[in-house]
Predicted model as a PDB file, atoms N, CA, C, CB and O in Angstrom, pLDDT in the B-factor column:
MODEL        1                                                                  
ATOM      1  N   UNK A   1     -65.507 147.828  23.011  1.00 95.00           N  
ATOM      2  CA  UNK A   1     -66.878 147.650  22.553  1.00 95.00           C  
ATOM      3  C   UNK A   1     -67.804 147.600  23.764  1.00 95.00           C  
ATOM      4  CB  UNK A   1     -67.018 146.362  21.693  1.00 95.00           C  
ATOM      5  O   UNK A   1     -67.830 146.679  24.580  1.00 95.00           O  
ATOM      6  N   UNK A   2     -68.551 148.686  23.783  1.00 97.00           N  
ATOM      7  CA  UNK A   2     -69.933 148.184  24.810  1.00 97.00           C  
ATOM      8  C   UNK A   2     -70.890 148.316  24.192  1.00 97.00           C  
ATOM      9  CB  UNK A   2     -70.302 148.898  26.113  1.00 97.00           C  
ATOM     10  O   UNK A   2     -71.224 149.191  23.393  1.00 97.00           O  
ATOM     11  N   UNK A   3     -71.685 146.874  24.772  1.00 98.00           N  
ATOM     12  CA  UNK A   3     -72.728 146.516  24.399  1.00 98.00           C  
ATOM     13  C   UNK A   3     -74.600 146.519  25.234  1.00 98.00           C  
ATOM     14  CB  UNK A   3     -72.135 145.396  24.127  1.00 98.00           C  
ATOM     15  O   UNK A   3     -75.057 145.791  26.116  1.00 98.00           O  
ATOM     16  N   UNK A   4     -75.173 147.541  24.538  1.00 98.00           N  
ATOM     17  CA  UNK A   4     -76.527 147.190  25.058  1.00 98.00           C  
ATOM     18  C   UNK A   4     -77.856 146.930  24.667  1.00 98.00           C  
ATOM     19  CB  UNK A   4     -76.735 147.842  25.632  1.00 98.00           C  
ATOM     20  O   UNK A   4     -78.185 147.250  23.525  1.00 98.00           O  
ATOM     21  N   UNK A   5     -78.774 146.341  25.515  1.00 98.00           N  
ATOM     22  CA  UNK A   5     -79.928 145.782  25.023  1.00 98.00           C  
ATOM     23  C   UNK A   5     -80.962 146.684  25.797  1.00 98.00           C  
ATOM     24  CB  UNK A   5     -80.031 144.159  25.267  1.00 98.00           C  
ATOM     25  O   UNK A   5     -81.223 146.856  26.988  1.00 98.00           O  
ATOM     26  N   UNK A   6     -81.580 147.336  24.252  1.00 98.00           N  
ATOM     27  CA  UNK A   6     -81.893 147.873  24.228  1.00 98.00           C  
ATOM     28  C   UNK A   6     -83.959 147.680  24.137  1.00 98.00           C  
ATOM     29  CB  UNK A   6     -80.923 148.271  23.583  1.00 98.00           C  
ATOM     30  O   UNK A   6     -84.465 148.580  23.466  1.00 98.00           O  
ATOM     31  N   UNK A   7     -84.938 146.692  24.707  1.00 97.00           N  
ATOM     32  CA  UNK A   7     -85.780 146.314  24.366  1.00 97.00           C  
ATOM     33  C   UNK A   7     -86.769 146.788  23.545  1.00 97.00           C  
ATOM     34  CB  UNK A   7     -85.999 146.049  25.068  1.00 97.00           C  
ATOM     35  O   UNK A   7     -87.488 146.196  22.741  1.00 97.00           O  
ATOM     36  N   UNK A   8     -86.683 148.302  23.961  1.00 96.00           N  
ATOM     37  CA  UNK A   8     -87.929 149.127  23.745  1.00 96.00           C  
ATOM     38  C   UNK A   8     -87.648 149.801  22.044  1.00 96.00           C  
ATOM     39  CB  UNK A   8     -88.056 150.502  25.167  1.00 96.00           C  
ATOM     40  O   UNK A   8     -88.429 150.574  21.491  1.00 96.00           O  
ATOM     41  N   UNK A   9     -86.426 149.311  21.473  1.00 96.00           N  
ATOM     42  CA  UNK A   9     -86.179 149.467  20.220  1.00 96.00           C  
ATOM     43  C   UNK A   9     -86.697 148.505  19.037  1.00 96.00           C  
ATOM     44  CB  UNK A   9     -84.949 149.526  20.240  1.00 96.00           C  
ATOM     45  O   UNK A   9     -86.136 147.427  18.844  1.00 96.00           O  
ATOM     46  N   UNK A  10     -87.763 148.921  18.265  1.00 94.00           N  
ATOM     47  CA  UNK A  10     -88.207 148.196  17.496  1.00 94.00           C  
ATOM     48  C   UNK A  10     -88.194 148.140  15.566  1.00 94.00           C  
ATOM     49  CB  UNK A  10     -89.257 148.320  18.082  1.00 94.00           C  
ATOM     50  O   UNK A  10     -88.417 147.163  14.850  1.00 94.00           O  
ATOM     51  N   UNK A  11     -87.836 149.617  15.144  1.00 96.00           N  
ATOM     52  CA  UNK A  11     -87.686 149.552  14.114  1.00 96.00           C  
ATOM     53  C   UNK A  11     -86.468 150.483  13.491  1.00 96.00           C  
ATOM     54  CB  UNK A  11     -88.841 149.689  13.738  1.00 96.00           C  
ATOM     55  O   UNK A  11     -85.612 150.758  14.332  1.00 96.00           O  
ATOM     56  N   UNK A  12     -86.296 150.884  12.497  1.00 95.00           N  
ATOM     57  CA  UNK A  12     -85.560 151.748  11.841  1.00 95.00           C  
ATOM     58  C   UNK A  12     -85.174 153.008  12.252  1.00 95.00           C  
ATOM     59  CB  UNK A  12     -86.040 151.883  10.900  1.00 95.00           C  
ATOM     60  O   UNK A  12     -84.130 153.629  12.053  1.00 95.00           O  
ATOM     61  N   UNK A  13     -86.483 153.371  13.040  1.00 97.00           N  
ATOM     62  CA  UNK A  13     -86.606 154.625  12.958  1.00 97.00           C  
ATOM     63  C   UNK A  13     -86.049 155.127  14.691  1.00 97.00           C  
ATOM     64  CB  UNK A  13     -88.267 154.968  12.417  1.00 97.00           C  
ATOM     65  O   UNK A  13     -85.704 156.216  15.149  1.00 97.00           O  
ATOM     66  N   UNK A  14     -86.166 153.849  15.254  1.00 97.00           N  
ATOM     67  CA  UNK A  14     -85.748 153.599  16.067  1.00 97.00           C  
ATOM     68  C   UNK A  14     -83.936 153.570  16.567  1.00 97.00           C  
ATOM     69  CB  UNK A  14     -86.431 152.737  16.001  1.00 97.00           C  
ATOM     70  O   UNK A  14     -83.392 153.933  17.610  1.00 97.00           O  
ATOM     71  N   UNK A  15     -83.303 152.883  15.113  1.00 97.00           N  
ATOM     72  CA  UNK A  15     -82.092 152.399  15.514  1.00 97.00           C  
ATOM     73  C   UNK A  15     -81.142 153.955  14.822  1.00 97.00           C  
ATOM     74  CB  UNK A  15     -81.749 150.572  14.751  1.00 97.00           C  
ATOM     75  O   UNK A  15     -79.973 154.274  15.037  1.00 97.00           O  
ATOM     76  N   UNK A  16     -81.913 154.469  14.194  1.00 97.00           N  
ATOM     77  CA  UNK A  16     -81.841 156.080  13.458  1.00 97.00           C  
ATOM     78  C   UNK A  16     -81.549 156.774  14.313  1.00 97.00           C  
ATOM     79  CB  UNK A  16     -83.059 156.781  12.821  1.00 97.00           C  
ATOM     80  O   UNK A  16     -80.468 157.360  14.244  1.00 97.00           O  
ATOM     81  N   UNK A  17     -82.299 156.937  15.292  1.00 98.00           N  
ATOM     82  CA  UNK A  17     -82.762 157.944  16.718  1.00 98.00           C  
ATOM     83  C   UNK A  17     -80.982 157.746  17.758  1.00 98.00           C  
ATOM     84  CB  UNK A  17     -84.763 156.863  17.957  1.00 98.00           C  
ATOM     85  O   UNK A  17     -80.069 158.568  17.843  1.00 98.00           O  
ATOM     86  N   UNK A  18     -81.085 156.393  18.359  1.00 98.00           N  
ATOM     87  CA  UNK A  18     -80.523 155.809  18.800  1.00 98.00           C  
ATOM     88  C   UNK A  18     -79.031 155.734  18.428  1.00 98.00           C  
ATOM     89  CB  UNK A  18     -81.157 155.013  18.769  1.00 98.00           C  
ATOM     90  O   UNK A  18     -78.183 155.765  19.321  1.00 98.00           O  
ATOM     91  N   UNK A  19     -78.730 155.646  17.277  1.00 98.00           N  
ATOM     92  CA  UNK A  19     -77.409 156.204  16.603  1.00 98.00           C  
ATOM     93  C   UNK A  19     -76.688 157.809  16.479  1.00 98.00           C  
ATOM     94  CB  UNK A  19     -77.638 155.841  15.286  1.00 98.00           C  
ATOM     95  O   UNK A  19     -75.492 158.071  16.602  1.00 98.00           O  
ATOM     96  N   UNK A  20     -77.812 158.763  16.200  1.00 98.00           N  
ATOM     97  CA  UNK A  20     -77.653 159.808  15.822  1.00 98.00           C  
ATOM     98  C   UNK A  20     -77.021 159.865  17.580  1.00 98.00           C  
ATOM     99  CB  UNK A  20     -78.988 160.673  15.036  1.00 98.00           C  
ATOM    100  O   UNK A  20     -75.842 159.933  17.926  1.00 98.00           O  
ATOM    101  N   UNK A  21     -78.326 159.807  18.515  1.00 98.00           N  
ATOM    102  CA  UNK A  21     -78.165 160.312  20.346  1.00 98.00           C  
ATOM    103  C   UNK A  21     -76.553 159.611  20.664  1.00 98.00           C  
ATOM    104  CB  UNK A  21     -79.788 159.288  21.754  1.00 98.00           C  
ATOM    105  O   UNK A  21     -75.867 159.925  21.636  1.00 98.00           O  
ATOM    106  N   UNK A  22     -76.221 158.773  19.783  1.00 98.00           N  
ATOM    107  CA  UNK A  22     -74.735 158.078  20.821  1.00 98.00           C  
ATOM    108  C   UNK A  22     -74.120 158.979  20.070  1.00 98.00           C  
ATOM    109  CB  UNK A  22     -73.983 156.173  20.789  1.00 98.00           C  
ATOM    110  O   UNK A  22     -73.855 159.940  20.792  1.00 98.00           O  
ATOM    111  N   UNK A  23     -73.605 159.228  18.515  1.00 97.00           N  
ATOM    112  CA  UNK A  23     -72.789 160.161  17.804  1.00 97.00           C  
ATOM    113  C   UNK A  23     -72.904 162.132  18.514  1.00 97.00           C  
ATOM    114  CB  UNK A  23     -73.466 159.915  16.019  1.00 97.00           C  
ATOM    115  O   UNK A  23     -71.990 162.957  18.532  1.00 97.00           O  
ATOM    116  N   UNK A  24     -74.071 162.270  18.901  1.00 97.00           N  
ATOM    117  CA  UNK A  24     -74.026 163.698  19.908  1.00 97.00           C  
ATOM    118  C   UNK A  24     -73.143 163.931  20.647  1.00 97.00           C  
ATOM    119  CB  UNK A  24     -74.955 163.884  20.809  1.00 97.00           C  
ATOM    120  O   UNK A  24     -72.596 165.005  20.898  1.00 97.00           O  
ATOM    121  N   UNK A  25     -72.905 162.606  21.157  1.00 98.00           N  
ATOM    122  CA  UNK A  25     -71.910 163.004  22.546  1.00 98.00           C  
ATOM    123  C   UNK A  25     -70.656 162.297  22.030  1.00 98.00           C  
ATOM    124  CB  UNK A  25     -72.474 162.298  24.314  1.00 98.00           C  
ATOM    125  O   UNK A  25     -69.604 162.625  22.578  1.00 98.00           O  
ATOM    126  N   UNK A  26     -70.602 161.354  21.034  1.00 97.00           N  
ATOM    127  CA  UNK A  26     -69.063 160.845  20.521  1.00 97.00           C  
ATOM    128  C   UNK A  26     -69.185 160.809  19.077  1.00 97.00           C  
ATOM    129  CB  UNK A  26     -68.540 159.244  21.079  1.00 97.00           C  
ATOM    130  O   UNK A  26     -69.504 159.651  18.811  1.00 97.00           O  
ATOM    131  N   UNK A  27     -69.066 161.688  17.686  1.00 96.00           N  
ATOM    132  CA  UNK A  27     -69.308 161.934  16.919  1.00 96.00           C  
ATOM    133  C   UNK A  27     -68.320 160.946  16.058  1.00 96.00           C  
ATOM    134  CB  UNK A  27     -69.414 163.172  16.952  1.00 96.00           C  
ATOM    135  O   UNK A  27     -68.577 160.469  14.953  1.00 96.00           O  
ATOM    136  N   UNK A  28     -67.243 160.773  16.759  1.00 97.00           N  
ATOM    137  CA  UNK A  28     -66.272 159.513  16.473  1.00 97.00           C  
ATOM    138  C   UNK A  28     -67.067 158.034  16.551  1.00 97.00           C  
ATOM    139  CB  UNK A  28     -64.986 159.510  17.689  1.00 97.00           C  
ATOM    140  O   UNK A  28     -66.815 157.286  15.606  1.00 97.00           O  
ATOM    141  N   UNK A  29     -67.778 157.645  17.329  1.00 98.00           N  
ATOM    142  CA  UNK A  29     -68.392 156.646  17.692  1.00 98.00           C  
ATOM    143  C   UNK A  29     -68.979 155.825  16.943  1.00 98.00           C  
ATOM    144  CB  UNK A  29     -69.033 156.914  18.352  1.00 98.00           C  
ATOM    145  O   UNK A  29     -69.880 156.486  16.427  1.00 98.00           O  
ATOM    146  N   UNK A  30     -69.050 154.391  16.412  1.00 97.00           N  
ATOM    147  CA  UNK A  30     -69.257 153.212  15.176  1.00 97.00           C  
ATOM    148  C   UNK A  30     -70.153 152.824  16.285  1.00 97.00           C  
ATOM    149  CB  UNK A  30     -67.849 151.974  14.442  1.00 97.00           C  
ATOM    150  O   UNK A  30     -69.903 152.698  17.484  1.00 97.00           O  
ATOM    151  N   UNK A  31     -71.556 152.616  15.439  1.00 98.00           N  
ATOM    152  CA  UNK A  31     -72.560 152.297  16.266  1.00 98.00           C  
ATOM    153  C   UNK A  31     -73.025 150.796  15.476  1.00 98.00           C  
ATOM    154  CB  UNK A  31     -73.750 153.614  16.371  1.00 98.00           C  
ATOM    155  O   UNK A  31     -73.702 151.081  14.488  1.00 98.00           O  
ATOM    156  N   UNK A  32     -72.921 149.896  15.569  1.00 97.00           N  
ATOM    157  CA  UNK A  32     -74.081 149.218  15.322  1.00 97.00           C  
ATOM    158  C   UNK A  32     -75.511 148.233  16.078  1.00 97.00           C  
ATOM    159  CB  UNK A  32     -73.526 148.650  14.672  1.00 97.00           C  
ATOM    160  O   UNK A  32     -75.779 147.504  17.033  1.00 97.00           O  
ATOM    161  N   UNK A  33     -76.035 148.781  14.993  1.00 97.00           N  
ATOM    162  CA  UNK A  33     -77.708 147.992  16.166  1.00 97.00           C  
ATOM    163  C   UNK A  33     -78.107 147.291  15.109  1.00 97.00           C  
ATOM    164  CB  UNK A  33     -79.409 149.227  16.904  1.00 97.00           C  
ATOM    165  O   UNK A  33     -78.239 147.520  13.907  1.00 97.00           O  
ATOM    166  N   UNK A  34     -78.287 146.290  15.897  1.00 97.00           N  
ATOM    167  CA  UNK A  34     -79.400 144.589  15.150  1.00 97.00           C  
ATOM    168  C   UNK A  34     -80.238 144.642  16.237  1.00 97.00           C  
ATOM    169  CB  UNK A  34     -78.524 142.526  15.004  1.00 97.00           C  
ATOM    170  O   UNK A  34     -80.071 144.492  17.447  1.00 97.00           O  
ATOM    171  N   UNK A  35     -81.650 145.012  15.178  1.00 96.00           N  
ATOM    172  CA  UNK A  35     -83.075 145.021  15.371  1.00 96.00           C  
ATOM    173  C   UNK A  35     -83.369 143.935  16.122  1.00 96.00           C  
ATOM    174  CB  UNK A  35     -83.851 145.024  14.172  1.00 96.00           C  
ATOM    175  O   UNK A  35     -83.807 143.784  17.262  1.00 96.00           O  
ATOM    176  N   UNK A  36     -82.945 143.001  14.996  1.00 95.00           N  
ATOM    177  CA  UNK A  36     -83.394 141.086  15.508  1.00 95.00           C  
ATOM    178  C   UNK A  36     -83.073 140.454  16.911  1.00 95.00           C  
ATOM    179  CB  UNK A  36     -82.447 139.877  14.516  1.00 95.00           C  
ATOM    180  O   UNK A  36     -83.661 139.538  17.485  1.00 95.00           O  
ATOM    181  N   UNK A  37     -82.178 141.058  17.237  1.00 97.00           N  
ATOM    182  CA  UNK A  37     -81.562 140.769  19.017  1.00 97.00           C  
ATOM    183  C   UNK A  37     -81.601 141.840  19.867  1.00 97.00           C  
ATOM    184  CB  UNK A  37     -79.938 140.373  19.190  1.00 97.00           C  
ATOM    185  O   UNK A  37     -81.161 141.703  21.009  1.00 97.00           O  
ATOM    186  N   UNK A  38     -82.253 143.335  19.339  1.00 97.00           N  
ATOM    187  CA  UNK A  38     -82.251 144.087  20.179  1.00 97.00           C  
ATOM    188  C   UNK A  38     -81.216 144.788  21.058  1.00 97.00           C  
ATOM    189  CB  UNK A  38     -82.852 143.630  20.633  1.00 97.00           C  
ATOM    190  O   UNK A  38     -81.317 145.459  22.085  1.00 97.00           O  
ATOM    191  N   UNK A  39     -80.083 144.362  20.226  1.00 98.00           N  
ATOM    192  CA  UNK A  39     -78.368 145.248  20.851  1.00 98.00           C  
ATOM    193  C   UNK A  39     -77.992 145.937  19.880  1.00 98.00           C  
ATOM    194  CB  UNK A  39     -76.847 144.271  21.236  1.00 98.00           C  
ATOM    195  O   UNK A  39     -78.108 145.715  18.675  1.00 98.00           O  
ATOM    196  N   UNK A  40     -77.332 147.162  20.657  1.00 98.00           N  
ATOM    197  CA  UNK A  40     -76.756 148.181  20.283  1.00 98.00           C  
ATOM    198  C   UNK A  40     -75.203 148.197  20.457  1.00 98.00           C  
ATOM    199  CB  UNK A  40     -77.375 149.148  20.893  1.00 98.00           C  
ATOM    200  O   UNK A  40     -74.831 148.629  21.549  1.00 98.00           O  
ATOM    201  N   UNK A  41     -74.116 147.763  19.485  1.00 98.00           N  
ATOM    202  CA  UNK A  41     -72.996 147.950  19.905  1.00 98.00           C  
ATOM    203  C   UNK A  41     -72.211 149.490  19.534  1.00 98.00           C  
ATOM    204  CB  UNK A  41     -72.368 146.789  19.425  1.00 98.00           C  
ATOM    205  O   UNK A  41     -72.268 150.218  18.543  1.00 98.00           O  
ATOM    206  N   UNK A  42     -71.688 149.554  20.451  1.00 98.00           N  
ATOM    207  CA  UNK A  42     -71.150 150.632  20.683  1.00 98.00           C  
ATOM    208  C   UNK A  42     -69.232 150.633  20.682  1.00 98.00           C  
ATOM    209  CB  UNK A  42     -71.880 150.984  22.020  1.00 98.00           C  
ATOM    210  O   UNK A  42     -68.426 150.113  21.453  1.00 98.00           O  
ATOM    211  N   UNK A  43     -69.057 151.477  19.433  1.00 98.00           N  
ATOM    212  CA  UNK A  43     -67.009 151.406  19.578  1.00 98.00           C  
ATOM    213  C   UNK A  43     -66.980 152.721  19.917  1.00 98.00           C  
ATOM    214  CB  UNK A  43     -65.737 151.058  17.906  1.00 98.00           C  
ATOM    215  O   UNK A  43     -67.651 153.394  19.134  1.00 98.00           O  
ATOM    216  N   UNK A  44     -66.364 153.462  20.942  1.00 97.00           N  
ATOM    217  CA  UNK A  44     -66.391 154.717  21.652  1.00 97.00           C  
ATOM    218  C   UNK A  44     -65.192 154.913  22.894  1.00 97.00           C  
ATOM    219  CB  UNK A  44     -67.882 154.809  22.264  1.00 97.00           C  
ATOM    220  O   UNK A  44     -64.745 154.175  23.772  1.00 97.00           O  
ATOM    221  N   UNK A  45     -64.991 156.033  22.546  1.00 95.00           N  
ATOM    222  CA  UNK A  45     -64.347 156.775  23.745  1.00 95.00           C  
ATOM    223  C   UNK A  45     -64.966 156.919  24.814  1.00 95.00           C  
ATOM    224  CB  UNK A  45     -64.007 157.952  23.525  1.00 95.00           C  
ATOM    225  O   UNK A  45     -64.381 156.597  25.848  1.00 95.00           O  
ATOM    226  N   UNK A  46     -66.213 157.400  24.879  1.00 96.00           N  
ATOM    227  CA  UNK A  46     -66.873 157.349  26.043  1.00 96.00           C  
ATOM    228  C   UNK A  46     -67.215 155.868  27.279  1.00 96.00           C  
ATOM    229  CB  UNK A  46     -68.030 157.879  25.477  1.00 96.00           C  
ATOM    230  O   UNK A  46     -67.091 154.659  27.081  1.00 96.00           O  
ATOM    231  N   UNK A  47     -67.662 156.617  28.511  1.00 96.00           N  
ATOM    232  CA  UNK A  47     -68.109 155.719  29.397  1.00 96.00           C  
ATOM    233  C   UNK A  47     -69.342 155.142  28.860  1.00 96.00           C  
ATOM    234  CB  UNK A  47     -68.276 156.296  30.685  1.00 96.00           C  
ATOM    235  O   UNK A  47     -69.968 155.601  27.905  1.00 96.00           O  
ATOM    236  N   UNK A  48     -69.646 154.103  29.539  1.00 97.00           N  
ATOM    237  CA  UNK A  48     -71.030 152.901  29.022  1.00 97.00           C  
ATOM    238  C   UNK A  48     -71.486 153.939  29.927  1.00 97.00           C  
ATOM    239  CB  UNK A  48     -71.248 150.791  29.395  1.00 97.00           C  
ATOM    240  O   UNK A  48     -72.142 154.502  29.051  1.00 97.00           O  
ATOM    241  N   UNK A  49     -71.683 154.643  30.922  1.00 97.00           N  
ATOM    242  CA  UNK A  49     -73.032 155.516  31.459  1.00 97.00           C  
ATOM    243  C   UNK A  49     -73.140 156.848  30.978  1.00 97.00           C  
ATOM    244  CB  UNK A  49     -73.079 155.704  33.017  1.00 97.00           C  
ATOM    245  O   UNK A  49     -74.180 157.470  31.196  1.00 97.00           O  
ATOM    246  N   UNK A  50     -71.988 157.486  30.209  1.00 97.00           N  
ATOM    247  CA  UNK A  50     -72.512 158.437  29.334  1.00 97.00           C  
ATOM    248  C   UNK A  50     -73.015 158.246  27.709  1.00 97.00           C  
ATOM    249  CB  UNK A  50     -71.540 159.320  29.377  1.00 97.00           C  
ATOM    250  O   UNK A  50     -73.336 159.154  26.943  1.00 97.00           O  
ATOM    251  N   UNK A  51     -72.983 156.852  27.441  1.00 98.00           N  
ATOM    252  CA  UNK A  51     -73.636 156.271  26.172  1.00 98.00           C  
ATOM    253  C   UNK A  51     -75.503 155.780  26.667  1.00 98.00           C  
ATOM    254  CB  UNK A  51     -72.466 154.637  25.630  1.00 98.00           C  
ATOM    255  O   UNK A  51     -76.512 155.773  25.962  1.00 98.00           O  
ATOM    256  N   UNK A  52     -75.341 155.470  27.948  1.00 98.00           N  
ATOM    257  CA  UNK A  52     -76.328 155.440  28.303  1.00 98.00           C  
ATOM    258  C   UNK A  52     -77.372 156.319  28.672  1.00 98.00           C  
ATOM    259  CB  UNK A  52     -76.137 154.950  28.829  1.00 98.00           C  
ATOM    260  O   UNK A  52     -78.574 156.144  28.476  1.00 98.00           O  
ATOM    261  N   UNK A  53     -76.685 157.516  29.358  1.00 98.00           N  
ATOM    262  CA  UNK A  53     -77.508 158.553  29.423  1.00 98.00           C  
ATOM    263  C   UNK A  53     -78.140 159.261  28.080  1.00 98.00           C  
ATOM    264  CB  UNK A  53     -76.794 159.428  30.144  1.00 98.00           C  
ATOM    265  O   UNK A  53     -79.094 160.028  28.210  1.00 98.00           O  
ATOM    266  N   UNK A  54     -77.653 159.017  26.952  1.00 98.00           N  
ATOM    267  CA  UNK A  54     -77.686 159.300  25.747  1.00 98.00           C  
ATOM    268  C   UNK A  54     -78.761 158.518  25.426  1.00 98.00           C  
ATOM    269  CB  UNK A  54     -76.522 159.135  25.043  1.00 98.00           C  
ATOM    270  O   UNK A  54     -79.869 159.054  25.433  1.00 98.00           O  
ATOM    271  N   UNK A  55     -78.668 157.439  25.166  1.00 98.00           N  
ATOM    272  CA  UNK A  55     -79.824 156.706  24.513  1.00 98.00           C  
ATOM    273  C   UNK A  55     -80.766 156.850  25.395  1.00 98.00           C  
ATOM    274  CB  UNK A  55     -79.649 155.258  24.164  1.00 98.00           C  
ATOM    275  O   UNK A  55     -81.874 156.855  24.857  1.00 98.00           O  
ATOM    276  N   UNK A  56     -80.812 157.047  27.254  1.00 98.00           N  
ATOM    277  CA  UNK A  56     -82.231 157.073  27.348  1.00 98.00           C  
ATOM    278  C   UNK A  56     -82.668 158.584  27.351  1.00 98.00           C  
ATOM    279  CB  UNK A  56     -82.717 156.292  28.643  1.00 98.00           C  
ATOM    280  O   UNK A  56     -83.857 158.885  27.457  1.00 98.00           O  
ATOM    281  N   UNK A  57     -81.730 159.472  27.236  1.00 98.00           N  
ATOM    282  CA  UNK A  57     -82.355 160.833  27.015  1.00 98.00           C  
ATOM    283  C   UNK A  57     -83.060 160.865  25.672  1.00 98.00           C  
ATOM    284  CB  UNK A  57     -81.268 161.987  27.068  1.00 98.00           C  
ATOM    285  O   UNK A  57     -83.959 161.703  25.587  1.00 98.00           O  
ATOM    286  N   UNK A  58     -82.817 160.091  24.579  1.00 98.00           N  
ATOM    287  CA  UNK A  58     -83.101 159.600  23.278  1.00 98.00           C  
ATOM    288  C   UNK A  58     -84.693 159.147  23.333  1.00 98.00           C  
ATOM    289  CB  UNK A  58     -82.043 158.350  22.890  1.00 98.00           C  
ATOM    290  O   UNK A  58     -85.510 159.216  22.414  1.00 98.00           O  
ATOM    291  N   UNK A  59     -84.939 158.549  25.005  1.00 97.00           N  
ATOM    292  CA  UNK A  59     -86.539 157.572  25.141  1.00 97.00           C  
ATOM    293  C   UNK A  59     -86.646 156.169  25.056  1.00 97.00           C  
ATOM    294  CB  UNK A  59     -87.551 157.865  24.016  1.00 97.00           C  
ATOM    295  O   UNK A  59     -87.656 155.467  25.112  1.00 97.00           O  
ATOM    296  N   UNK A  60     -85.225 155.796  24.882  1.00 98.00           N  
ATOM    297  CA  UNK A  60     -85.184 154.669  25.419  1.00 98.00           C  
ATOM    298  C   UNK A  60     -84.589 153.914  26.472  1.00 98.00           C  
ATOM    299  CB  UNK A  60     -85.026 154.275  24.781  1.00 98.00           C  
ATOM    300  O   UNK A  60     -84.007 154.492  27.390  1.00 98.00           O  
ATOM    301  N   UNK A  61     -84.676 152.788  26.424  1.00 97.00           N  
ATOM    302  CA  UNK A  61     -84.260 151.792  27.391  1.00 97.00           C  
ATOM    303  C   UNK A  61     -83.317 151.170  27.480  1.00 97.00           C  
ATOM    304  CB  UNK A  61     -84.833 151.053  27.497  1.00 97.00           C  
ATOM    305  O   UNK A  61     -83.511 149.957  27.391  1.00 97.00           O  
ATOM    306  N   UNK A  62     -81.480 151.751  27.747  1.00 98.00           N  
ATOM    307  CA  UNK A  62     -80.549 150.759  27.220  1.00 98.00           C  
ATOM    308  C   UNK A  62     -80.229 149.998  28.715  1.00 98.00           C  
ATOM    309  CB  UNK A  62     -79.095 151.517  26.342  1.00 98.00           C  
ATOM    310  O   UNK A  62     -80.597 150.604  29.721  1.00 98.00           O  
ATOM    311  N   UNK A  63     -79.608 148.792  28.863  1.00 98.00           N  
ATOM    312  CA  UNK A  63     -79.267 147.838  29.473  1.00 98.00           C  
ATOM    313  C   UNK A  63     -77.924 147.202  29.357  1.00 98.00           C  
ATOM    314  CB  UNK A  63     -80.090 147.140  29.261  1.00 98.00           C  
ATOM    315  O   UNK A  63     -77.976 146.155  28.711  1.00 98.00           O  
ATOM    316  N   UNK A  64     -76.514 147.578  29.870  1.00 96.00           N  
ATOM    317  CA  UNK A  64     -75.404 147.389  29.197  1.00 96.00           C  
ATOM    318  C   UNK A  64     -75.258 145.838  29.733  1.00 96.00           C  
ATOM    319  CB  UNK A  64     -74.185 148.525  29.513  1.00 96.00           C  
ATOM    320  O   UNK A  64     -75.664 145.528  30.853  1.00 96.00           O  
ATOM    321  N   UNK A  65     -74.554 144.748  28.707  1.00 94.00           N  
ATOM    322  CA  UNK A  65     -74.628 143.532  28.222  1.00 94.00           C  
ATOM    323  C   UNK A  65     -73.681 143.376  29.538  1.00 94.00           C  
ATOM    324  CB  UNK A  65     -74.204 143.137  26.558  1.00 94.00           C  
ATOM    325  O   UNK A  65     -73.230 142.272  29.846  1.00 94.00           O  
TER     326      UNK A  65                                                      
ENDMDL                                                                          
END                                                                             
């Protein structure tokens, strides 16, 4: 599980975006994000800096926990 905080994520449409960009590069990948704390967990094959490059190519801001 890696985990990041993600600040600049604020709504739905947001955690939409943000899910779809991690499944691009690991289509296998169980994403969940809580709005309320602003983390994104991540169950993946991939590295935490190619999940990262993902979400901020996405426009956001991830921060691994």
């Amino acid at each position: 599980m890696i985990t990041f905080t993600v600040n600049d994520m604020t709504c739905g449409h947001c955690a939409a975006t943000i899910t779809k960009a991690v499944q691009a590069v690991d289509s296998h990948a169980t994403v969940n994000v809580r709005l309320d704390s602003k983390r994104v967990e991540i169950n993946s094959g991939q590295t935490p800096e190619v999940l990262a490059e993902a979400i901020t190519d996405a426009g956001y801001t991830p921060v691994v926990v």
